[in-house]
C-alpha positions in Angstrom: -87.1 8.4 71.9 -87.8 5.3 73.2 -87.8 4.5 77.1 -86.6 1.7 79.5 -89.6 2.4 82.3 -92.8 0.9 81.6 -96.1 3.0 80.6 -98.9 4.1 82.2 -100.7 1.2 80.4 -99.0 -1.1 82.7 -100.1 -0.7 86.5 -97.1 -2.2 88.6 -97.5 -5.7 90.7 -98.0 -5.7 94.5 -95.3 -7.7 96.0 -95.5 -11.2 94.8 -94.1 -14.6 94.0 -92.5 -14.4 90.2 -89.9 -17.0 90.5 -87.1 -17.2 88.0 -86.9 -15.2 84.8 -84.2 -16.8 81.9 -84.5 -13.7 78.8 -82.5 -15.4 75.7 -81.8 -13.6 72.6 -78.9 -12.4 70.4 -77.0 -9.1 70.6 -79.6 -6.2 69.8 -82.8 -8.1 70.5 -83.5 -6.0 73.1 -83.5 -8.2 76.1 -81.8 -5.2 78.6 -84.9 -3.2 77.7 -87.8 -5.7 78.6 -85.5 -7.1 81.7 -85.7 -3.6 83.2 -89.6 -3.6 82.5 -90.1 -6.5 84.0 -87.9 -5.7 87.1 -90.0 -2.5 87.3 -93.4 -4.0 86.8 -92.9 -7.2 88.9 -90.3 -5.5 91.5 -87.7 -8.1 91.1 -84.1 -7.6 90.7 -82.2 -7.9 87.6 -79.3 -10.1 87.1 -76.2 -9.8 85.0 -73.3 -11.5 85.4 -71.0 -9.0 84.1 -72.1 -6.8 86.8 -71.4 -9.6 89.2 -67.7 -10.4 88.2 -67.3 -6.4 88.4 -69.0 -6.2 92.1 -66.3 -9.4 93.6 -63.3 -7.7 91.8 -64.2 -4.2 93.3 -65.0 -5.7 96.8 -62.2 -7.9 96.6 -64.0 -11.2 97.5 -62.3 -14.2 97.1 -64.5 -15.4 93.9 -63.7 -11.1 92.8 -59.9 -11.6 93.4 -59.5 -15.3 91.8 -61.4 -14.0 88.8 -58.7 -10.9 88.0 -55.8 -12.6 88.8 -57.4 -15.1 85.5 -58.5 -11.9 83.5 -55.0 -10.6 84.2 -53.4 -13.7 82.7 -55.5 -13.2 79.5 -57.6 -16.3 80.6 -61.4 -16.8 80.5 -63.5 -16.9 83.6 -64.4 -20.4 84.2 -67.7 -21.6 84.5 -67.3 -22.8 87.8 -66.0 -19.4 89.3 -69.2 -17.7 87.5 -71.7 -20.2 89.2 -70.3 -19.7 92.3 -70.5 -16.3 91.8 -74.2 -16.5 90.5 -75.4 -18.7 93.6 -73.9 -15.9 95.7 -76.0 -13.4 94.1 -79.2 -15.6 94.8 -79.0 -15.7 98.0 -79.6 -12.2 98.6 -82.7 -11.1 100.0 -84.0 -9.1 97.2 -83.9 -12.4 95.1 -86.4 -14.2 97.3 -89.6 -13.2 95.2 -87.6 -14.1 91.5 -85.1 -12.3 90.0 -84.3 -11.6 86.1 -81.2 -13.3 84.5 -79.8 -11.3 81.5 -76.9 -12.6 79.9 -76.7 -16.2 82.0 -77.1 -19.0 81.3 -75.1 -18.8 78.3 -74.0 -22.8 77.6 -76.0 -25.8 78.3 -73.8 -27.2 81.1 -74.8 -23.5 82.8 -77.9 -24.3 82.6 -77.8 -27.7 84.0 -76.1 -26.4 86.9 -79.2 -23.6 87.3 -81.7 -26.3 87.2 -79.8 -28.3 89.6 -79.3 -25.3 92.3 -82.7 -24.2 92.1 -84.1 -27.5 92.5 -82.5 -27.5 95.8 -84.1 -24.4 97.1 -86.8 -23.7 98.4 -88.0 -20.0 98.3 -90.0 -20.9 95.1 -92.4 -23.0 96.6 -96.2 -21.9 96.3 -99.8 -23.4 96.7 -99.2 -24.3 93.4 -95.7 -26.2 93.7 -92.2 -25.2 92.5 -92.1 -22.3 90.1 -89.9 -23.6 87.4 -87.8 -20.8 85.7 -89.5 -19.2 83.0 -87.7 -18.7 79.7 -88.0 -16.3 77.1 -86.5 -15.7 73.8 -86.8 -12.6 72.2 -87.1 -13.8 68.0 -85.5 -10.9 65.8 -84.4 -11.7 62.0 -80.5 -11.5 61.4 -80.6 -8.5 59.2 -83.2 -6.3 61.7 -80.2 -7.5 64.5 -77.5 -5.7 61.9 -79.4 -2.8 61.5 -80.3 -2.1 65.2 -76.8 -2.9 66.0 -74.7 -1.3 63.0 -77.5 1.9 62.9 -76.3 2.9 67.0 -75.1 6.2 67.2 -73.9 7.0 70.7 -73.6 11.0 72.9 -69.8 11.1 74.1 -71.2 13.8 76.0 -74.3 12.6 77.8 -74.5 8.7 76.7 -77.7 9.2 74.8 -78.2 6.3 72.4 -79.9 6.8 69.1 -80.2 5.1 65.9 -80.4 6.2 62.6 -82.1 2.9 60.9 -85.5 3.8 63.4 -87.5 5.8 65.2 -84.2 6.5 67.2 -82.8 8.7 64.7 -81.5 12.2 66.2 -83.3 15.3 64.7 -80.3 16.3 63.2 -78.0 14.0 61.7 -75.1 13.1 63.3 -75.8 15.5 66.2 -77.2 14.6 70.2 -80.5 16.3 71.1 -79.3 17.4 73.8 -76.3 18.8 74.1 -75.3 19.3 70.4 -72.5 16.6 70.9 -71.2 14.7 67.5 -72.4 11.1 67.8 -69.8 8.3 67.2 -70.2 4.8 66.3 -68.4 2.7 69.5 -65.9 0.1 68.0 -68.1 -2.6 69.2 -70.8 -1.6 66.8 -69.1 -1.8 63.4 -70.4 -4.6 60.9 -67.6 -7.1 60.9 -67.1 -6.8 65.4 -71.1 -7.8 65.0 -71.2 -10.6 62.3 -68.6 -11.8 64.8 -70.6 -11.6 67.9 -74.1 -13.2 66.1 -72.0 -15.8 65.1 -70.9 -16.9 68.1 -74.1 -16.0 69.7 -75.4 -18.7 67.3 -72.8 -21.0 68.2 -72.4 -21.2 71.6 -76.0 -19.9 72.7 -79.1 -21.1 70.5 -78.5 -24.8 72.2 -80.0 -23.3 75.2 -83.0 -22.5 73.1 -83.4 -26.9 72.2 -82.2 -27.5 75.5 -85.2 -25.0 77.3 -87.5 -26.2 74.7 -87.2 -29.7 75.5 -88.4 -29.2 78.8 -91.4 -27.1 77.4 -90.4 -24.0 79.7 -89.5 -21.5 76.2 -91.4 -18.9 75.2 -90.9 -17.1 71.9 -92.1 -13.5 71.6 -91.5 -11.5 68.1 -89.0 -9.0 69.2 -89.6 -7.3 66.2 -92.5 -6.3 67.4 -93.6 -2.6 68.7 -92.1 -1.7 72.5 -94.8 -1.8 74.7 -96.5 -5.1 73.0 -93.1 -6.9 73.0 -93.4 -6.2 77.0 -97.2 -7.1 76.7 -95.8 -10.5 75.7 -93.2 -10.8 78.0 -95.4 -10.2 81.0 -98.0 -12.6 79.9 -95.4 -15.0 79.3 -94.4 -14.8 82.9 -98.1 -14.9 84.2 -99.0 -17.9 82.4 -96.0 -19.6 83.3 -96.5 -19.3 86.9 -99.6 -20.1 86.6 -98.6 -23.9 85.4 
């Protein structure tokens, strides 16, 4: 099975200055993978702003408690309220080396407000000027993203993941490794729920892709690639961008 944590290959960063860290990429490109890499190899914190909206409407902040009372309504979460919730998030210590955002920005005027709050602080500065967020877009064909999506089998039991399209198959079909669960396909992961969710990926998401390459901070890596030298990329993606 394949693994989250980094290899041996890899030796782990001392503390130092990363900056910020945009991963872009559709539904099953595998950016949740190579943000926890990264997170383990540069010791930065990873950022989702699904986990965000869950942390203020647990703790009952006043961004957490506008946000359900929306939610509640059936309305969507506005971009202003997410910001705010984001800028929050940024201001916490463990963001003051970089920190990995996965899953944000997801519009153009998101990411026009991120460049405009992180031009106005100033815990990126180095010997070698700002560190301007690096980008990366993780490049996997349409009908790989179908199969690695529509191929998940999932553990009820345990949560173990598998896929029957890959290496990821179980040893026995239809049955968990581990505890000798019957895998089930989650609702989220049948055909027409994903040709739904790539096509608004498309839609509302690949303008961040002109919109990051215009200002010549994108990276593509092939995310079709083999684990570990997708990461290879990705790591050397960072370095050399903070090294501009």
């Amino acid at each position: 099975m394949e693994t989250n944590s980094i290899p041996a290959l890899f030796v782990k960063k001392q503390s130092s200055l990363v900056g910020p860290v945009i991963l872009l990429g559709a539904p099953g490109a595998g950016k949740g993978t190579q943000a926890k890499r990264i997170s383990e190899y540069f010791g930065i914190p990873q950022i989702s702003t699904g986990d965000i909206l869950r942390e203020n409407i647990r703790e009952g902040t006043e961004l957490g408690k506008t946000a359900k009372l929306l939610m509640d309504r059936g309305e969507l979460v506005p971009d202003e309220l997410v910001c705010q919730m984001v800028a929050s998030r940024l201001r916490l210590p463990d963001c003051a080396n970089g920190f990995i955002l996965d899953g944000f920005p997801r519009t153009v005027a998101q990411a026009e407000w991120l460049d405009g709050h992180l031009a106005g602080q100033h815990f990126f500065e180095s010997t070698k000027g700002r560190l301007g967020a690096v980008v990366i877009q993780l490049v996997v064909e349409y009908n790989q993203l179908l199969q690695r999506l529509t191929g998940r089998r999932t553990c009820p039991t345990c949560g173990r993941i598998y896929n029957v399209y890959t290496t990821q198959r179980p040893k026995t079909e239809g049955v968990c490794d581990v505890d000798g669960s019957e895998l089930v396909t989650r609702k989220d992961d049948r055909e027409d729920v994903i040709a739904e969710r790539l096509k608004n990926y498309e839609a509302q998401t690949l303008p961040l892709v002109t919109y990051y390459g215009g200002h010549k901070q994108l990276s593509d890596i092939n995310g079709m690639d083999d684990l570990d030298s997708i990461t290879a990329a990705v790591f050397k993606a960072i370095e050399d961008g903070n090294r501009m």
